[in-house]
C-alpha angles and dihedrals in degrees: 000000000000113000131190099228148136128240121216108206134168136169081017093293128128100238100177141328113235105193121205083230094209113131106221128161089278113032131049126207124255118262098168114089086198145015134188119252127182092332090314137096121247130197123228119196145115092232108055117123117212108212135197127116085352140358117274127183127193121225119193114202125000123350109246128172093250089050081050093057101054088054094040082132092055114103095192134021126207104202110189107188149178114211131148125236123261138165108308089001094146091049101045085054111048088047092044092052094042084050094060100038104051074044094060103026096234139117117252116198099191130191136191128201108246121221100284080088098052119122150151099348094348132089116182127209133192118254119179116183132157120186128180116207074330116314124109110242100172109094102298099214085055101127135168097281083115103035090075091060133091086221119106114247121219115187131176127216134156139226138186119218092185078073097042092054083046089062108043092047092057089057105071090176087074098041092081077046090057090044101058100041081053091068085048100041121092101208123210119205116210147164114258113198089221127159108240117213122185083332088287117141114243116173118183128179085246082080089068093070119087117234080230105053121115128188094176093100084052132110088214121062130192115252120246091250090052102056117151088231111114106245112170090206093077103038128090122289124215109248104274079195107046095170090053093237084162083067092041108053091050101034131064090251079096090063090037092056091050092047086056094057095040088049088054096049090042078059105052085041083061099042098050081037086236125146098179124103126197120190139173104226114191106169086264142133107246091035081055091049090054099039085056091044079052091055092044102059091038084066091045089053105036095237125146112259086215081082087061100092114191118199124200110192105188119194145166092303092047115134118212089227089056098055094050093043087056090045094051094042091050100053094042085061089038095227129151104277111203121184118194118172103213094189099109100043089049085052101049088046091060088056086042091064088020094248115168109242095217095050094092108195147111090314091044084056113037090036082069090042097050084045090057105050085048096074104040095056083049096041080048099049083046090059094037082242132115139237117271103214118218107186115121131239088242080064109047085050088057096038089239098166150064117283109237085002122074077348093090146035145151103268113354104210089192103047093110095035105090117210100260080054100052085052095053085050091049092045095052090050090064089035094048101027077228089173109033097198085065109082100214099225093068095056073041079067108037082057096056108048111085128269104266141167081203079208090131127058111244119275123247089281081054093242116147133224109290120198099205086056089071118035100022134261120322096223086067092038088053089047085054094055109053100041084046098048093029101054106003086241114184117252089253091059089045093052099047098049080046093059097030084050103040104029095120094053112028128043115245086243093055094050091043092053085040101055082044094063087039097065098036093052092046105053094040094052087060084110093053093050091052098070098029113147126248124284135133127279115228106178132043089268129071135177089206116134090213115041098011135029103010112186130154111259095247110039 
C-alpha cells in the first residue's frame, strides 16, 4: 500500500505517520490506526497532534477550512505541499494562507516542494512561508528569486506561541471549536530540544530540523545564508513599532485617523445640537493633535471656526516658546484664541487652603491642572459648547494626569492615539502640508521641545520639567502598551521582546526601570481609567472601561 504521507520525527525517533487520505491513481488511503516500526508502535492519522512546548499539527496538500477543523487544537500547523506552479501562484498562496490562519488563530509553517519534483505537466517551485493568527512573520521581501532553483532552500522565522494562545483565548467563539476537535485529536507527547529562556516559549522553524539530518549525499545543498544554525539576527523581530507610526507618518492613514476623531466629535456636536468647541492648547503636541481634529470636524460639519475657542492658560511653568507656539497655532487655523493667566488665582487658592507656595509638589501641580479644567468647563458652558479633552491614550495607561482635572473632559479626541502616534500625525502633516494653513516648521517646533507638563518653573540651567525624565521614554512605554494590552503577556516576556527589540538603542537598566514603572502605573490608574471620559478608539486596543480593557479599579 503506497500512502502520500508525512513523517514527524525528532531525536531520530518516528514519532507518527499523518497521511493526506485522498485516494488518487496512485495512492491509497491509510486503514491501519498503527504499524510497527523498529520494535516500536507507530501511530498513523491525520489528526494526530504532535505536543511539546506547543500543539502542532501536520497537514499534508493543500490547507483547506475543513483540514483546519480537524486540527483546531493544533497551535501551530506545519503544511507540506505539492502544488505546481501556475499564474500568480506565489501571491494566491501567501494571502490564502494568511487568510486561514488569522481565521483560525493559529501558525502555519508551509512548504513547497521545490523543482527537483517537477515532471511530465507539471513544474514545481519552492515556496517557504511562516504566519503567525495571520501575519507573515518569515522575512516579508522574500520573493521567488529562489523558487526557480534545484537548491534546497532553508529559511528561519520565528513565532510566539505565548501570542498565539493569547489569541485564541481571546477568542471565546473558538473556544467550543477547540473543545470538540480535542475529543477527535490523538495527541503525541515528545521531547522538543528547545532553548528556554526565562521559561518563555520561543518556537522557531530551526526546531523543524532534525539534529540528524544530513543533506551532504544530496545532490541539493542549502545555501550559506540559509544555515540551520539559530541565529536571532535573522528571525523575526517583534515590531519595535507596534502602532505602525513608520506607515503613518508617510501615508494618508495619518489623515484617515484624524478624519475618524473628528468624525466622533462631529457625532456627539450633533447629538447635544452644539456648535461650540472649548480646548486647553499648551504648545504641545497632543493639544496640537486635537486643535487640528477640531479644525477638521468643523470642516465636516460647516461650522465657523470662529466657535473653536482655544484657550492658553499660562502659569508659573510656562514657558515664553509655548505661548507663542499656542498664539501662532491658533491664528494659522483662525480659531478664537483666548489667554487667561491663571497665576493669581493658583496663587490665591494656595492661601485659601494655606498651602506654601514654595513648597512645589502634588498640590503646587494639580492645583494648576484642576484650575485649569475649571474654566474651560465654565468658559464651555458660557458658549453652550463642551470641553474637547486632549490627554493621550500613553497617558491614561500611565495615569499621567490629574484626577477630576485634565482627567476629564466632554469628548477626548485623543483618548485612542498613543503618544508615539500623535508624533507620526504630527510629522506627516509637515511631510504632506496636509493642512496648508499650518507652516511646518512650526509643528517642526512643537516636535522637538521636550515633553513637558510645564507645571514647574524652570530650574537655575534654565531647563524645564521633562516628563520622560520621569517616568521613562514614551516609545518603551507605547511598546508596552500594545503587547500588554494586546496579548496579556508576563513582565518576564515584556521585558525580553523589549530588550531583544530595542538593544541597539536603550540600556538593559533603562528598559527594566521602565517597564517597572510601566506596570506599577498601570495597574494603580485603574481608578482613573473607570470613569474616563468618551472618545474613539483607533487601534485594536483600547483603555475604555466600557468597550476595551475592563478591570476592576483595585486589583
Amino acid at each position: 500500500m503506497l500512502l502520500d504521507c508525512a513523517l514527524f520525527i525528532s531525536n531520530g525517533k518516528l514519532l507518527g505517520v499523518v497521511p493526506k487520505n485522498i485516494k488518487t491513481r496512485w495512492f491509497n488511503t491509510a486503514t491501519a490506526k498503527t504499524f510497527i516500526y523498529d520494535n516500536y508502535e507507530v501511530a498513523i492519522s491525520d489528526k494526530l497532534i504532535f505536543a511539546s512546548m506547543c500543539k502542532i499539527g501536520i497537514c499534508v496538500g493543500a490547507m483547506n477550512n475543513e483540514k483546519l477543523s480537524t486540527l483546531n487544537n493544533a497551535e501551530l500547523i506545519i503544511n507540506i505541499d505539492a502544488q505546481p506552479y501556475y499564474h500568480n501562484y506565489f501571491e494566491d498562496t501567501i494571502n490564502e494562507l494568511a487568510s486561514l490562519s488569522k481565521f483560525s488563530n493559529q501558525a502555519i509553517v508551509y512548504a513547497n516542494t521545490n523543482p527537483c519534483e517537477s515532471t511530465t505537466d507539471y513544474v514545481y517551485t519552492s515556496l517557504l512561508a511562516v504566519f503567525e493568527c495571520g501575519k507573515q512573520v518569515l522575512n516579508k521581501n522574500y520573493k521567488h528569486q529562489n523558487s526557480f532553483s534545484f537548491d534546497t532552500n532553508c529559511y528561519s522565522a520565528e513565532i510566539d506561541i505565548d501570542i498565539v494562545r493569547a489569541i485564541r483565548k481571546k477568542k471565546s467563539i473558538e473556544n467550543k471549536m477547540i473543545d470538540l476537535a480535542v475529543s477527535q485529536n490523538q495527541i503525541i507527547n515528545f521531547e522538543l530540544p528547545t532553548k528556554k529562556i526565562n521559561t518563555i516559549n520561543r518556537f522557531t522553524t530551526n526546531h523543524l530540523h532534525s539534529k540528524h539530518n544530513d543533506f551532504s549525499n544530496r545532490q541539493n545543498t542549502c545555501n550559506k545564508e540559509s544555515s540551520n544554525e539559530h541565529n536571532e539576527n535573522e528571525l523575526k523581530s517583534f515590531y519595535i513599532d507596534p502602532f505602525l507610526t513608520h506607515k503613518i507618518k508617510y501615508s494618508s492613514q495619518a489623515i484617515d485617523i484624524v478624519t475618524v476623531q473628528a468624525l466622533g466629535l462631529a457625532k456627539r456636536l450633533r447629538h447635544i445640537n452644539s456648535n461650540n468647541v472649548v480646548i486647553g492648547i499648551s504648545g504641545g503636541i497632543d493639544s496640537t493633535l486635537a486643535l487640528l481634529v477640531c479644525d477638521k470636524c468643523f470642516d465636516i460639519l460647516g461650522y465657523p471656526k470662529n466657535n473653536i475657542n482655544a484657550v492658553f492658560m499660562p502659569c508659573f511653568g510656562t514657558s515664553a516658546e509655548s505661548a507663542r507656539i499656542a498664539k501662532q497655532l491658533a491664528e494659522a487655523l483662525t480659531v478664537n484664541y483666548i489667554e487667561i493667566p491663571i497665576t493669581d488665582a493658583v496663587t490665591q487658592h494656595f492661601k485659601d487652603i494655606s498651602h506654601n507656595a514654595e513648597v512645589r509638589n502634588l498640590v503646587y501641580e494639580n492645583s494648576q491642572a484642576r484650575q485649569r479644567t475649571m474654566i474651560l468647563f465654565n468658559y464651555a458652558n458660557k458658549t453652550n459648547g463642551i470641553v474637547v479633552g486632549t490627554g493621550n491614550m500613553s497617558e491614561i495607561a500611565l495615569g499621567w494626569s490629574t484626577y477630576n482635572a485634565d482627567h476629564i473632559s466632554n469628548y477626548n479626541v485623543n483618548c485612542g492615539i498613543p503618544k508615539t502616534v500623535a508624533k507620526a500625525i504630527l510629522e506627516f502633516y509637515i511631510y504632506s502640508k496636509a493642512n496648508p494653513k499650518i507652516d511646518g516648521n512650526l509643528i517642526a517646533r512643537i516636535l522637538e521641545r521636550p515633553i513637558s507638563p510645564e507645571l514647574l518653573p524652570a530650574d537655575e540651567n534654565n531647563e524645564i520639567q521633562s516628563t520622560e525624565q520621569i517616568i521613562g521614554q514614551y516609545e518603551l512605554h507605547d511598546f508596552f502598551l500594545f503587547y500588554h494590552l494586546s496579548y496579556f503577556l508576563s513582565k518576564e516576556k515584556l521585558l525580553y521582546i523589549a530588550k531583544y527589540s530595542f538593544s541597539n538603542k536603550y540600556s538593559v537598566e533603562e528598559i527594566e526601570n521602565t517597564l517597572d514603572i510601566f506596570l506599577h502605573r498601570f495597574h494603580q490608574s485603574q481608578y482613573k481609567r473607570s470613569c474616563s471620559t468618551d472618545g474613539p478608539s483607533i487601534f485594536s486596543v483600547s483603555l475604555s472601561p466600557r468597550t476595551g480593557f475592563v478591570l476592576p479599579s483595585d486589583i
